[in-house]
TORVO-480997 format. One record per residue (C-alpha): x, y negated, z; residue number from 1. Coordinates in Angstrom, 2 decimals. Example, Ala and Ser with C-alpha at 12.3 -4.5 7.8 and 13.67 -1.06 7.14 Angstrom:
BEGIN
REC      east     north        up   kolza
REC     12.30      4.50      7.80       1
REC     13.67      1.06      7.14       2
This chain:
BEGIN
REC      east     north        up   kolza
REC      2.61    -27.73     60.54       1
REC      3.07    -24.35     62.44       2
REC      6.14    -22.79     61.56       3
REC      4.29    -19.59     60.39       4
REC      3.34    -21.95     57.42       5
REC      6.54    -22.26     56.67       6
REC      7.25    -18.35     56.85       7
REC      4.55    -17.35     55.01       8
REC      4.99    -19.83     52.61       9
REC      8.36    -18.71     52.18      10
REC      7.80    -14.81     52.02      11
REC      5.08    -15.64     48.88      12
REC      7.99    -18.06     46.94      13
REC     10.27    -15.16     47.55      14
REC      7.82    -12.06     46.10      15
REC      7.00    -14.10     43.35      16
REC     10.79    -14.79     42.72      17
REC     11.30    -10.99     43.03      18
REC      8.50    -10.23     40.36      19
REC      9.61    -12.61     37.98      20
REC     12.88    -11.16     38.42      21
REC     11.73     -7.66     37.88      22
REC      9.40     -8.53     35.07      23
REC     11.92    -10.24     33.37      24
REC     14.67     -6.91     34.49      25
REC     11.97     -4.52     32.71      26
REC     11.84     -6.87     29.68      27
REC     15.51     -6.60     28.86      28
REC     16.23     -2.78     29.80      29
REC     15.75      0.26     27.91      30
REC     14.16      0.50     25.32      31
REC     10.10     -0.04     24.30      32
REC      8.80      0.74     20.57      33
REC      5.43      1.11     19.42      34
REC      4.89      2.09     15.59      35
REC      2.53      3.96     12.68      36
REC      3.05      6.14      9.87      37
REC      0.49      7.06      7.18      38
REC      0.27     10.84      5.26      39
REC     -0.45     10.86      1.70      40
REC     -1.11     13.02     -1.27      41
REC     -0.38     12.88     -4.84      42
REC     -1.12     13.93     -8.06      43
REC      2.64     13.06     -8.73      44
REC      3.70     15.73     -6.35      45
REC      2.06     19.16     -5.01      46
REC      3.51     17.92     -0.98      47
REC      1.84     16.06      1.23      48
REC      4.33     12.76      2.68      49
REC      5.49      9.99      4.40      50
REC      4.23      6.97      2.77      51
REC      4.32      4.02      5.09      52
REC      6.49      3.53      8.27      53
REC      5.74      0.33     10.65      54
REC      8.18      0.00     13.84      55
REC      7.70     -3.04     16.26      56
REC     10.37     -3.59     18.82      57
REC      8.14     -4.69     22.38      58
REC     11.82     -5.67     24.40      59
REC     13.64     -8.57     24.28      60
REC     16.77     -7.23     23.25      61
REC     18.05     -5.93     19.95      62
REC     17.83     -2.11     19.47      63
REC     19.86     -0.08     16.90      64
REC     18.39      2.55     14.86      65
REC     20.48      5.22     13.21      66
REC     17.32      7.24     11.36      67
REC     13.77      7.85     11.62      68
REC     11.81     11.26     11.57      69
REC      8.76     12.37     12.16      70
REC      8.26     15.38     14.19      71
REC      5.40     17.78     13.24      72
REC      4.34     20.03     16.49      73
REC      7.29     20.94     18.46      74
REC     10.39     21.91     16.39      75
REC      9.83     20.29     12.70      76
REC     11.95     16.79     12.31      77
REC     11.09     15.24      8.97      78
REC     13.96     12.69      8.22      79
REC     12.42      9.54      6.82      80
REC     15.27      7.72      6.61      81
REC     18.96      8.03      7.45      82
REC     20.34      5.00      8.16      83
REC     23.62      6.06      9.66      84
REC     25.91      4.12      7.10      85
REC     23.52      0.68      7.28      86
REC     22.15      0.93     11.10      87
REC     18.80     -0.86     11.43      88
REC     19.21     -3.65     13.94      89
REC     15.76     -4.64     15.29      90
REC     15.76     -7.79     17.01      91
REC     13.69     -8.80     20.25      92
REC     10.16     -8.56     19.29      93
REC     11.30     -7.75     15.35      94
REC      9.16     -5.48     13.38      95
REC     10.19     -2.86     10.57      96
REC      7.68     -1.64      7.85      97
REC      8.43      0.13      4.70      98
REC      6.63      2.07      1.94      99
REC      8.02      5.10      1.00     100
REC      6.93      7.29     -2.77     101
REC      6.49     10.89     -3.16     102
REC      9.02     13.43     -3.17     103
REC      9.62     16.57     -5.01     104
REC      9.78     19.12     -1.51     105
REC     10.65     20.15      1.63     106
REC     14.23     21.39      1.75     107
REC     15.93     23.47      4.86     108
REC     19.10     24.74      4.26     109
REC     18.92     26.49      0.45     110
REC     15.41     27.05      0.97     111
REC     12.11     25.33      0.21     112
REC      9.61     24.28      2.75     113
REC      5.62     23.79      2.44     114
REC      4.41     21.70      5.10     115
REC      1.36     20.84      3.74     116
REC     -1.07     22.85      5.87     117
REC      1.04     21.05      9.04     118
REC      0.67     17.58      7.74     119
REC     -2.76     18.12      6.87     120
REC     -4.26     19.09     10.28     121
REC     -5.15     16.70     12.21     122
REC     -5.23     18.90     15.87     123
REC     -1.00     18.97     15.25     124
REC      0.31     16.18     17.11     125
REC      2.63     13.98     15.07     126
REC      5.06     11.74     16.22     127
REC      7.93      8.72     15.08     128
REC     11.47      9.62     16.57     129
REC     14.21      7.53     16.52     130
REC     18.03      7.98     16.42     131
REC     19.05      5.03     18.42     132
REC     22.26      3.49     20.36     133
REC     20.53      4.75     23.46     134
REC     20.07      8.09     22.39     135
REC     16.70      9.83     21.15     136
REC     13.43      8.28     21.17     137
REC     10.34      9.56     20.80     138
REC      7.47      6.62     20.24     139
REC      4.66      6.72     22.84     140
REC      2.52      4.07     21.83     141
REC      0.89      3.73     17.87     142
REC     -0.33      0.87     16.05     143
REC     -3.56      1.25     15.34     144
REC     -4.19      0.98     11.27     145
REC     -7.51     -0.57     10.36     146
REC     -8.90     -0.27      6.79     147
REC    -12.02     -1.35      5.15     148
REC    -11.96      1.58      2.71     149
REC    -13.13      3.66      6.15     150
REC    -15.87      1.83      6.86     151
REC    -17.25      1.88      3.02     152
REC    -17.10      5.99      4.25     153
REC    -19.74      4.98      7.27     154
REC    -21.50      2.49      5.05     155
REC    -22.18      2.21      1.59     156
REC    -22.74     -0.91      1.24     157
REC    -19.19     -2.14      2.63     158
REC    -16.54     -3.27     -0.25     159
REC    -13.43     -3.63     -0.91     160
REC    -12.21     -6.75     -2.65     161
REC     -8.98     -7.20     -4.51     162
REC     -7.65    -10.62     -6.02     163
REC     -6.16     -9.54     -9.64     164
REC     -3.23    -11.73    -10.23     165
REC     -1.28    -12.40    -13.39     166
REC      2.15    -13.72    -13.14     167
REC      5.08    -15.26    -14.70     168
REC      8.41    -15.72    -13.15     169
REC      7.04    -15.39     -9.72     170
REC      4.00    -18.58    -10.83     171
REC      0.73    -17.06    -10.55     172
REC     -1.44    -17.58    -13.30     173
REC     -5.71    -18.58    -12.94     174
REC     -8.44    -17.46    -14.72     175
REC     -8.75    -20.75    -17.06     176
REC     -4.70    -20.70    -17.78     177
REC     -5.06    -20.11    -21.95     178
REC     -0.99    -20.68    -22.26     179
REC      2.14    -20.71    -20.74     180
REC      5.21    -22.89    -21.61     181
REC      7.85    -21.92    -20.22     182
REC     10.74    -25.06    -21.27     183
REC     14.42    -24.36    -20.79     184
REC     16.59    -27.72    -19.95     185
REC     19.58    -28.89    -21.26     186
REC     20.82    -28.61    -17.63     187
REC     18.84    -27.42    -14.38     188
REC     15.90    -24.41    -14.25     189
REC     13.41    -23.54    -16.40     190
REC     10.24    -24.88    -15.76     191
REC      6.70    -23.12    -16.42     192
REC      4.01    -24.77    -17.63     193
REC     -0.08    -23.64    -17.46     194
REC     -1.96    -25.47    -20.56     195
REC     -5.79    -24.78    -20.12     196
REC     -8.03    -25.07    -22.82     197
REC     -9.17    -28.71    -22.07     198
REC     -5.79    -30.38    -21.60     199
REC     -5.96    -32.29    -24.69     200
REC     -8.35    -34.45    -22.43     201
REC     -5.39    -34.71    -19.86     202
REC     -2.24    -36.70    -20.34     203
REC      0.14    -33.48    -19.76     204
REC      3.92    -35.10    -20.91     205
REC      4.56    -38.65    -20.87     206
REC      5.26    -39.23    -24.46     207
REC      3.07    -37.60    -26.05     208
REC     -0.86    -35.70    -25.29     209
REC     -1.69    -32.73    -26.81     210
REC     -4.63    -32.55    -29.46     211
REC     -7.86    -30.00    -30.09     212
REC     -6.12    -28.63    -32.79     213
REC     -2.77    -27.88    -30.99     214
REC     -4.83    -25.53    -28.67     215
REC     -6.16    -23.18    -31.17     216
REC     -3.88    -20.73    -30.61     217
REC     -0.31    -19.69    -29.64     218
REC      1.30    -20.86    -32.89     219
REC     -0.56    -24.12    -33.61     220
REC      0.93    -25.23    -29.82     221
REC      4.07    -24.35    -30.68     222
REC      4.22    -26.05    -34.24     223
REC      2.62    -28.84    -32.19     224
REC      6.01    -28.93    -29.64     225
REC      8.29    -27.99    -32.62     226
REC      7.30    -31.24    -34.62     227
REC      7.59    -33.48    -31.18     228
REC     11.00    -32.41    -30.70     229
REC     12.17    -32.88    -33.97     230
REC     10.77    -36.55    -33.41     231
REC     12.34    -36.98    -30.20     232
REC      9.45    -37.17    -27.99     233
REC      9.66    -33.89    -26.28     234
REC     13.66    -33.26    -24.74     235
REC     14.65    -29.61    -23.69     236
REC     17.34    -27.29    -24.83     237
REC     14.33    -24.96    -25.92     238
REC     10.85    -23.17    -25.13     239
REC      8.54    -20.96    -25.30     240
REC      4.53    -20.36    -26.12     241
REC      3.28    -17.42    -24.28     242
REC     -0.76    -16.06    -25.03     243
REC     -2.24    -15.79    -21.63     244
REC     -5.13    -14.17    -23.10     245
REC     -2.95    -11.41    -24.69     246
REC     -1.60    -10.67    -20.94     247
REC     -4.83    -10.44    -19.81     248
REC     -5.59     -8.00    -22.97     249
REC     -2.68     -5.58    -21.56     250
REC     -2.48     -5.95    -17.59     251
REC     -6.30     -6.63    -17.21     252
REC     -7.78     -3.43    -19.46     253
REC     -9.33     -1.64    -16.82     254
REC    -11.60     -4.20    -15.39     255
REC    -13.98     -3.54    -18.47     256
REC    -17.30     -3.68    -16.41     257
REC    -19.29     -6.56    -16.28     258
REC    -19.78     -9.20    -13.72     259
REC    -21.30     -8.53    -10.55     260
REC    -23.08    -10.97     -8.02     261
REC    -22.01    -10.92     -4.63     262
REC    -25.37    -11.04     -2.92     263
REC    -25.10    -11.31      1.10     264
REC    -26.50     -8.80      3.19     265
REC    -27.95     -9.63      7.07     266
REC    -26.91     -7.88      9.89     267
REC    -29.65     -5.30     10.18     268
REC    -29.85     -4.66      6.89     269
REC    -26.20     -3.84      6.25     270
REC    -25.99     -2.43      9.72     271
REC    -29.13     -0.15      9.45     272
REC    -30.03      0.06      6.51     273
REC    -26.66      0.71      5.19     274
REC    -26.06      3.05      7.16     275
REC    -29.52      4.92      6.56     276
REC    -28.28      5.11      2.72     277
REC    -25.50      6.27      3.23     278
REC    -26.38      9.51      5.01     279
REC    -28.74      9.94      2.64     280
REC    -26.57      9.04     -0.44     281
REC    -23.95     11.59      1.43     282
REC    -26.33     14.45      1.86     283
REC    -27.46     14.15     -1.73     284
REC    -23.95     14.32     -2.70     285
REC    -23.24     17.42     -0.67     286
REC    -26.11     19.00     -2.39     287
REC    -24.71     18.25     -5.59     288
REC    -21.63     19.53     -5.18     289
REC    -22.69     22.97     -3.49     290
REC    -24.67     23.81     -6.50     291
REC    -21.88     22.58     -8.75     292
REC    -19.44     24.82     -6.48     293
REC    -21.70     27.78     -7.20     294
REC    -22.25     27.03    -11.00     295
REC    -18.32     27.70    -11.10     296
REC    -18.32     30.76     -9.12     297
REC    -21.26     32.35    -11.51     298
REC    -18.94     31.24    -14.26     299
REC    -15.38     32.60    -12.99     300
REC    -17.44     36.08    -11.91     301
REC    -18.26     35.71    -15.67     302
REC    -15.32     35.04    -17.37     303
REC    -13.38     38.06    -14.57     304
REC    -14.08     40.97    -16.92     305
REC    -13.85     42.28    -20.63     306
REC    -10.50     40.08    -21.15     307
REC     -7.72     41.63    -20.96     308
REC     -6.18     40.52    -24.20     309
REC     -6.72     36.67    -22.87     310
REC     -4.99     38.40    -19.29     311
REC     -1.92     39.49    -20.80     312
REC     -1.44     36.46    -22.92     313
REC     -1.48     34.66    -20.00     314
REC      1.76     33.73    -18.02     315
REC      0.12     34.28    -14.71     316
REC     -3.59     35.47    -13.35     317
REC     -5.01     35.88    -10.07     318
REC     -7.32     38.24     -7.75     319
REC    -10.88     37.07     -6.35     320
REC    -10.16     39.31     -3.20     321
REC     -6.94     38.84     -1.28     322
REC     -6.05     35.67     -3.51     323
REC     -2.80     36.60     -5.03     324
REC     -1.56     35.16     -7.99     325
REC      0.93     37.21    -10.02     326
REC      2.24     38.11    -13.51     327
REC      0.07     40.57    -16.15     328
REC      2.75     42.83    -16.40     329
REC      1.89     43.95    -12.55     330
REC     -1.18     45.08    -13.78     331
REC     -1.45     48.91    -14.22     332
C-alpha cells in the first residue's frame, strides 16, 4: 500500500480524535441550561405570578445555583427563589421543576409594585436568570410546554381527561372498593385492606370468609371482625372499618353529572369538522358576549344618576370618563 494511505489514513484517525476531544471539551465546560416558567392569575390574589419553574442542566458536570429570577424587559428581576443558604446542586443532565402559589405583591424597597400589565403582555420578552458558581446566567434556550387544554381552544371537540383517585395511606382506592380495613399488628406496619362488595364469594383471611350479611354496611363488618377476634380467628393488636362510599360522598361531590360515552371521532371529522364548530361555536360566543357587554353599559349609564344618597353611603365610587376611582367626600 502507498504510503499516502498510510498518511491519509492517519490525518482522518487524528481529526476524528481531535473532535471527539473537543466534543467531549464543550460537554464538560461552562455552563448550558435550558428551562420554562408559566404566568398565572388568581382569584386568591389581585397579581399576576410565577407558578411553575422547570430547569434542565444540558452539561455533564454539576452546576450550582444560588437563586432564580425572572427578568421582565430589561431592568425588572423577579426573585423566584433564593437559595443562597441551601445552594441547588444540579447534576449532569439533572432537571429542577417546582410549583410555586400566589403571593400577596410586588415589593421594592418600602414600596409596592404592580407588574401585572408587564407580565401580561406577551410582546415583553421574559427570561429565567440564574445566580450560579460561574456567575450570572441568563437561559437562552426554553422548554417548550405542550397542553391539551390549548388545543380544546382550536377544537372543540378535544378533551381533557383526568383519573379521580381516592386514597388511603398512600393505597389508591378503585371504583368497586365498598371498605377499607386498615389492621394494626401486634408488631410490624399496618396493613390496608380493600373489601369489595362480592368478597364474601372470595376466601379473603385464612381462618375465616366473610358472609352477605357482614357487608351490609360499615358496622355489621366490624361486629363481624370484633366477634372473630374475640374467638381467636382473626390476630392483630387492632383495626379499623372505613366507608369508602362516605369518602366518595365528601371528596367526589362535584362530579354530580351523569355518565358520558366516549364515542371516537375519525380524523376528518375531528380535524375538520371540529374545527368548523368551533369557529362557529366561538363567533356565536363573541356575539353573546358583546350584547351582554352592552346590556351592562345601558345599565351602569342607568344606575350613574339620581343617587347620590346610595354615592355617599358608599366607601368609594368611580368616573365613566377618565376612570378614577375615589372617595364621596371628593365630590363637590
Amino acid at each position: 500500500m502507498p504510503t499516502s494511505w498510510y498518511s491519509a489514513a492517519a490525518i482522518f484517525i487524528s481529526a476524528i480524535a481531535l473532535l471527539l476531544a473537543a466534543k467531549n471539551y464543550r460537554r464538560k465546560a461552562g455552563v448550558l441550561v435550558r428551562g420554562g416558567f408559566s404566568i398565572s392569575s388568581s382569584r386568591d390574589c389581585d397579581d399576576r405570578y410565577v407558578s411553575h419553574v422547570l430547569i434542565e442542566n444540558l452539561k455533564d458536570r454539576a452546576i450550582t445555583v444560588f437563586a432564580i429570577y425572572l427578568r421582565v424587559g430589561h431592568n425588572y428581576y423577579i426573585e423566584i427563589e433564593d437559595l443562597e443558604e441551601s445552594p441547588l446542586v444540579l447534576k449532569a443532565y439533572e432537571t429542577f421543576q417546582k410549583q410555586y402559589g400566589p403571593i400577596q405583591f410586588y415589593g421594592l424597597n418600602s414600596n409596592k409594585v404592580d407588574l401585572n400589565s408587564l407580565l401580561a403582555d406577551h410582546k415583553i420578552r421574559k427570561r429565567l436568570v440564574l445566580s450560579t458558581s460561574d456567575g450570572k446566567y441568563v437561559v437562552p434556550a426554553s422548554i417548550k410546554h405542550w397542553n391539551p387544554v390549548a388545543d380544546f381552544f382550536r377544537n372543540h371537540m378535544t378533551a381533557t381527561l383526568r383519573p379521580v383517585r381516592l386514597t388511603h395511606k398512600k393505597k389508591h382506592i378503585g371504583g368497586n372498593v365498598k371498605y377499607i380495613i386498615e389492621f394494626i399488628p401486634h408488631d410490624g406496619e399496618a396493613e390496608v385492606v380493600p373489601i369489595h362488595p362480592r368478597d364474601h364469594e372470595l376466601k379473603m383471611f385464612k381462618t375465616f370468609s366473610l358472609t352477605r350479611e357482614s357487608l351490609e354496611s360499615a358496622d355489621s363488618l366490624k361486629d363481624y371482625l370484633q366477634r372473630k377476634t374475640e374467638e381467636g380467628l382473626l390476630k392483630c393488636k387492632s383495626f379499623e372499618v372505613h366507608d369508602v362510599d362516605e369518602w366518595k360522598s365528601r371528596a367526589l361531590d362535584f362530579y354530580r353529572g351523569k355518565t358520558m360515552q366516549a364515542r371516537y371521532y375519525g380524523f376528518w371529522k375531528y380535524h375538520l369538522l371540529g374545527q368548523v364548530g368551533t369557529l362557529l361555536s366561538d363567533r356565536a360566543l363573541k356575539k353573546k358576549n358583546e350584547t351582554a357587554r352592552l346590556q351592562h353599559l345601558v345599565l351602569a349609564h342607568k344606575h350613574s344618576s339620581t343617587h347620590r344618597d346610595q354615592i355617599l353611603a358608599s366607601r368609594a365610587c368611580g368616573c365613566f370618563y377618565c376612570l378614577s376611582v375615589f372617595s364621596p367626600g371628593k365630590i363637590y
